[in-house]
N, C-alpha and C positions, 0 to 999 in steps of 0.2 A: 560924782559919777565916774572918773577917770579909775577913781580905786576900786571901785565896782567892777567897772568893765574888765580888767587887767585882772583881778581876782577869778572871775567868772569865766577868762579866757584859760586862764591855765588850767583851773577845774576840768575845763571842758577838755583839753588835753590830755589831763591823766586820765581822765575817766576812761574818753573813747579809747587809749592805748592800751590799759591795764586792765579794765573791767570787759570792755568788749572781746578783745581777746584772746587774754592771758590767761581768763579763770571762763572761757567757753566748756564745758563737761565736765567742771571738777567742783561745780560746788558740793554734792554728797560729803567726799574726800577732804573737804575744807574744814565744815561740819564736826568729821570724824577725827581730824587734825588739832581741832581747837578742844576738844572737849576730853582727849585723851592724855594730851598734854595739861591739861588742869588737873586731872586727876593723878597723871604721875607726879608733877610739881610738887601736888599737895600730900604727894609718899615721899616727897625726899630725892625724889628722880635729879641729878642735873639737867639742865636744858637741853645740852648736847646730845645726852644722854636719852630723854625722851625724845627727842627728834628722830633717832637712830632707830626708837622701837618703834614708832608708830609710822617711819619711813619704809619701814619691811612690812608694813600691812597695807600699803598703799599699790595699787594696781595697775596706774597708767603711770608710763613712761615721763608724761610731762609732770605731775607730781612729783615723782621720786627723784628729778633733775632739779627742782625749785628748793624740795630737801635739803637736798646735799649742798647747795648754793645756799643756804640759810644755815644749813650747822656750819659751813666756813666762816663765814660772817663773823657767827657768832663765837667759832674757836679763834678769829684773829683780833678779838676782842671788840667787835664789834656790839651797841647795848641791841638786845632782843627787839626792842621797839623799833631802830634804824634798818635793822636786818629784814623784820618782816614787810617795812615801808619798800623797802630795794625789792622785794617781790613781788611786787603787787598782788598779793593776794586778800587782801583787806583795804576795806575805805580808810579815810582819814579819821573819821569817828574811834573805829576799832584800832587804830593805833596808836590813839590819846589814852584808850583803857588799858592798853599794854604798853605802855610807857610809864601812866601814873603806877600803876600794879608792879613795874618793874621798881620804880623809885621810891616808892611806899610801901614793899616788903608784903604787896599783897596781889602780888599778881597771880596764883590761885586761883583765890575770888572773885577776880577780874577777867579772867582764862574764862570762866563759868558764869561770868554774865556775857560774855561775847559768844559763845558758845549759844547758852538761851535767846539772845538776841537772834542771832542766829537763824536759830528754831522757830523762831515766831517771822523770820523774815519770809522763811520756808513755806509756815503754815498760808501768811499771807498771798502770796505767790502762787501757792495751790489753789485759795481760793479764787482769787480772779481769774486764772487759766479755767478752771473747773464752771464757769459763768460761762467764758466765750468759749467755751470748747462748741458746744453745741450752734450754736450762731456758726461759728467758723466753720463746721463741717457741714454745715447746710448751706452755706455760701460758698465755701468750695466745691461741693457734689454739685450744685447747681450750674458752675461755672464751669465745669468741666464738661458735664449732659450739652451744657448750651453751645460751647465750643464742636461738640461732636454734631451737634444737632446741624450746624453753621457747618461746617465743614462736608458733611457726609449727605447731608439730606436735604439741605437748601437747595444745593449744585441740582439734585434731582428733580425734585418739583419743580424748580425753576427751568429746565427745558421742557415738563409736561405739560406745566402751564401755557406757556411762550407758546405751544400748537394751539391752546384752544383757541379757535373765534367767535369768541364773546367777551364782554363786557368785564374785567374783570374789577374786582372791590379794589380798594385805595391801600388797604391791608394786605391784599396779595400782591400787589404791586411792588411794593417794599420787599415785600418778601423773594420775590422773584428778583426782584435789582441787587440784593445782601449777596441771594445764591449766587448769582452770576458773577458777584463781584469779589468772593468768598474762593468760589471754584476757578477764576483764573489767577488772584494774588492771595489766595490763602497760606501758601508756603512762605509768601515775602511779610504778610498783615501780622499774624498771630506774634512771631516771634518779634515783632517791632509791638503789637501791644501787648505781651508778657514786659517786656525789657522797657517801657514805657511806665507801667503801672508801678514795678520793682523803684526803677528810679525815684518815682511821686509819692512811695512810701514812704521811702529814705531819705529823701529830703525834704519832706512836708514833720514824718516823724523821732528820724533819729540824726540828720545832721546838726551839729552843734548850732551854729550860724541863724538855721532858719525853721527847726523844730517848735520855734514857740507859736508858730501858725498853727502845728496840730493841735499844738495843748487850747490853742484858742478855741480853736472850733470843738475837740470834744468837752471844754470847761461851757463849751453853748448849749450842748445836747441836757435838757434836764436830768435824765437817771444817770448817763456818764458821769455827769457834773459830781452827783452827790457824792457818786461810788468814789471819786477820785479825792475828792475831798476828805472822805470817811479815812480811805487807806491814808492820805498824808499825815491827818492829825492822828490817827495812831501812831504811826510812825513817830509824831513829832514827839507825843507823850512820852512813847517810852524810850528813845534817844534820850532826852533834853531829860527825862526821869532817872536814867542809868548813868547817865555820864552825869549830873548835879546830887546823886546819890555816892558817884562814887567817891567823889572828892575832886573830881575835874571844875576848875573857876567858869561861872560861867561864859563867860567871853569866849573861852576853848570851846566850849560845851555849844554854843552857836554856830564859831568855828565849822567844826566837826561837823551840824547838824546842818549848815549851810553847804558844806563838800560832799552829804550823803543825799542830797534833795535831788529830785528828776528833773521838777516842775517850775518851769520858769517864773509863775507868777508868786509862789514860796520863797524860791532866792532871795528874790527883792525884798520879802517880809522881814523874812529869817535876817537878812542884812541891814535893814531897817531898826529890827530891835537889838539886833548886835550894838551898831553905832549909839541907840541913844540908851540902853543900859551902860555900856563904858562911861558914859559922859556923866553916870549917876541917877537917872530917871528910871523909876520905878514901871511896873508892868500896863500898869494903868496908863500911863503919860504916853507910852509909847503906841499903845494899840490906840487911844485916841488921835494922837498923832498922824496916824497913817489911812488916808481918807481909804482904801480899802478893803481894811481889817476885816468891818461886817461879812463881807464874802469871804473870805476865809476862814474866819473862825468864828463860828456862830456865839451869840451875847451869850448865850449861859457857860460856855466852856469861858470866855474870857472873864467872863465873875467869879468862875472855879478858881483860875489862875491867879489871878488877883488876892483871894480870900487867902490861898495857899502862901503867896506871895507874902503878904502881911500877917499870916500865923506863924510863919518859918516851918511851915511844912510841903514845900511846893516840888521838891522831889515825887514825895507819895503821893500829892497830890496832882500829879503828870502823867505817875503810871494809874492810876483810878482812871484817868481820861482815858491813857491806852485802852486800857482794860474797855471799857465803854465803849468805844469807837472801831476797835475790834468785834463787838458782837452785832453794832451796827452794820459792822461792811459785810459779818456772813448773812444777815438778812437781806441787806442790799443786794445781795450777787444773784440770793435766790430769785429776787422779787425781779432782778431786769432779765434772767432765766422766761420765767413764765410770761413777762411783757414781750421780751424778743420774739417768743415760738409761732405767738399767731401771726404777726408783722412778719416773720418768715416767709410763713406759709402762704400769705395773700401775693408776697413777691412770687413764689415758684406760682400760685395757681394763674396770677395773672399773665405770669410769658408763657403757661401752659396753657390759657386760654386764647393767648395771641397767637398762636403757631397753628391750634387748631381752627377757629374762625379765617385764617389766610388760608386753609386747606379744604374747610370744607363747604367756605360760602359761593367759589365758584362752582363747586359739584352742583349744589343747591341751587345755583343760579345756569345751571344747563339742564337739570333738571324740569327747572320750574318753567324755562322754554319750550322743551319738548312736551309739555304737558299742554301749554296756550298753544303751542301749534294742533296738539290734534282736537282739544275742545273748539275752537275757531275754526273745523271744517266741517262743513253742511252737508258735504257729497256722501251719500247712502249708495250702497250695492245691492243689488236683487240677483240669483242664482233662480232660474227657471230648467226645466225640464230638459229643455235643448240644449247644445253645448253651445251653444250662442249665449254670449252675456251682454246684461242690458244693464245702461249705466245710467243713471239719475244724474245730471248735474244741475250747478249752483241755480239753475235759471228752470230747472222740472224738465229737460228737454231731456228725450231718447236718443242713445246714441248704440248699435249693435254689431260686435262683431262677430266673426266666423274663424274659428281657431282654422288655423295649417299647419304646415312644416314646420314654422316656423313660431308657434306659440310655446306656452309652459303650462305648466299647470300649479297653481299653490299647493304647498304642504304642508301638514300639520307644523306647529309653531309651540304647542306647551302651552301658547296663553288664549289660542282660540280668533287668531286672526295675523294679519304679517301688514307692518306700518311701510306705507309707500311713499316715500321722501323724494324732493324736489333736487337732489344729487348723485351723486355715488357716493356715497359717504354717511358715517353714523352722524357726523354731524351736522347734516342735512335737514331740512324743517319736513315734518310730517305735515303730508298733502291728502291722506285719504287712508282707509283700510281695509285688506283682502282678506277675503275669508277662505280656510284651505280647501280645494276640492274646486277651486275655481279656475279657469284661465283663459289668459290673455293673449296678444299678439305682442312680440315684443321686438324689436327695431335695432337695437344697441347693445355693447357686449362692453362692458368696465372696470377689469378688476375685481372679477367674480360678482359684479351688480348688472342685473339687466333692465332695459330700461322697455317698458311698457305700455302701449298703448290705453288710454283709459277711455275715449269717447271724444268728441266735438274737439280733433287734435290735439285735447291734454295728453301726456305722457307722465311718468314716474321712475321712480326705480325701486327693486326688489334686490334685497340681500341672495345671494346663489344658492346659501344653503337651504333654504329652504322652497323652492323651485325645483320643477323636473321638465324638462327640455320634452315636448312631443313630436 
């Protein structure tokens, strides 16, 4: 394990310095670099020479700097394969192919399987981005609405609520405690959980150290699982098929394919049958060998390999797996596509349910009060000939007054009577109701509410607009 760890560490070294971010914006240009150069080669072009022509078609600044650092190399006689190692612009894999090509008088050929390699890394690459594209934009539009929603509209509701008096749900509750607590540290919150979540990516996903928690957890999720599986073993086919096709030993060819792997629980495979192939053990010995094989390489690909193995055709018979595993993963991308969209959807409809329910349950519930307040009152009004109004209360008894100076009169109201509440205030319990054309004697003056005489000392109050002072 000492050899393991010490391997796997410096892996993880060049990788993150050279691949994260020395080749950030230039893979097209890489592409365009490898496959140009095989084709001038195979004219007769010198290296130098090619370098020079495909360095004037090149567009950023950081390319044509790595260029010119690479025809030096290699006019100080530096071999092609050391030169492009010094640049980091290719894995270890790809500069086993350009090494053996360089010292087997077929590096051409080899230019144009790195190249196609290449192409197929691209196409895979496309595919899985093109899977989560739609996931991710529906999880970031979501994330963004809900932040604005948090921010801008909590703060709101949450002081209108905070006036009602009533009873509110356990839902608005929450709701109201977010806004309030959103609207005085929202400026210090957000930017501490942006800067929190970034960190819990990058160290769950891409630090060296401790990324193989991620890979645990999405090798747990069933369609992740497959999808990643799928993409490895193509990978591993047509690697471990182009580099034992081209004439690289396989030992190198492990090597190589152990330095270009992501995934931490491959490593260990890939290094697993490195060690017990050198040692002379066949394909079979070794996959039995390794109590976790079955998960990774499902029984019928290792009876493939096997067979290939002992026909002495295990090259082609690596890329057929590619090939296979390849048309596997663009199904797979599709099919976690159409699984992801409605699991989406039930995420947004559910916090768009929960936002709505915390807004509209305590309407519903001052609502549903004002309504028990005036079916619960028994008190009837009579309007008789004289201006004297006679009032019915809860017990039948007659109670009569005589307007003066100091009475009002009711006004029409649009709904055919005017609700007379035990406050100054809409939010006031409905105690009884006047009908317009009638009036009272009223006693009190409140912020445009007048408060009313109704009979046997009850009292009320009337909204002002709808009253006229006699």
């Amino acid at each position: 394990m000492k050899v393991y760890s010490k391997r796997e560490e410096q892996e993880k070294t060049s990788s993150i310095t050279k691949n994260l971010f020395s080749n950030i914006g230039i893979g097209k240009e890489r592409n365009y670099l490898v496959e140009n150069l095989s084709i001038l080669v195979a004219g007769g072009v010198t290296i130098t020479s090619a370098i020079d022509i495909v360095s004037k078609e090149m567009y950023s600044r950081r390319m044509k700097k790595v260029l010119n650092l690479l025809r030096d190399d290699v006019e100080s006689g530096t071999p092609l394969w050391r030169a492009f190692k010094n640049s980091g612009l290719f894995g270890d894999h790809t500069i086993s192919l350009i090494r053996l090509g360089e010292e087997s008088g077929k590096l051409s050929d080899n230019l144009q399987l790195i190249a196609a390699q290449e192409d197929k890394n691209r196409i895979l690459r496309s595919k899985i981005n093109s899977a989560m594209m739609y996931p991710v934009f529906v999880m970031s539009l979501t994330l963004i609405v809900g932040v604005a929603i948090a921010w801008f509209i909590l703060p709101r509701l949450s002081s209108v609520f905070s006036q009602l008096r009533i009873d509110l749900p356990v839902i608005t509750q929450l709701l109201i405690g977010a806004g309030g607590f959103i609207g005085n540290y929202g400026l210090v919150v957000f930017p501490i959980f942006l800067f929190l979540i970034i960190t819990f990516v990058y160290f769950i996903f891409y630090f060296p150290k401790t990324r193989f928690i991620g890979q645990f957890v999405l090798f747990s999720i069933p369609g992740i699982k497959k999808l990643m599986q799928e993409v490895e073993l193509a990978r591993f086919g047509y690697l471990l098929g182009t580099l034992l096709k081209a004439g690289l030993p396989i030992d190198q060819a492990f090597e190589s394919l152990y330095s270009s792997t992501f995934f931490y629980q491959y490593k260990k495979f890939y290094f697993h049958l490195q060690e017990n192939i050198q040692e002379g053990n066949s394909f079979s010995t070794s996959f039995s060998s390794y109590k976790k094989t079955s998960s990774l390489i499902p029984l019928t690909t290792q009876h493939l390999i096997i067979i290939g193995e002992q026909s002495g055709s295990l090259a082609e018979t690596l890329l057929k797996i590619s090939a296979m595993f390849d048309l596997r993963t663009e199904n797979t991308t599709k099919n976690i596509t159409i699984i992801i969209e409605p699991i989406l959807l039930v995420i947004v409809w559910l916090g768009v349910v929960a936002v709505a329910l915390a807004v509209i349950l305590p309407i519903y519930n001052l609502i549903g009060g004002l309504n028990s307040g005036t079916s619960g009152s028994t008190q009837q009004n009579i309007q008789i000939e004289n201006p004297s109004i006679i009032i019915f209360t809860d017990d039948n008894s007659l109670s009569t007054t005589t307007p003066n100076v100091t009475s009002l009169e009711i006004l029409s109201t649009g709904v055919g009577y005017l609700n007379v509440r035990d406050e100054a205030s809409i939010l006031g319990n409905i105690i009884i109701r006047v009908l317009p054309g009638e009036t009272y004697e009223y006693i009190n003056e409140d912020n445009g509410w007048y408060e009313i005489i109704l009979g046997d000392n009850n009292t009320g109050w009337v909204f002002g607009d709808y009253v006229r002072i006699i």
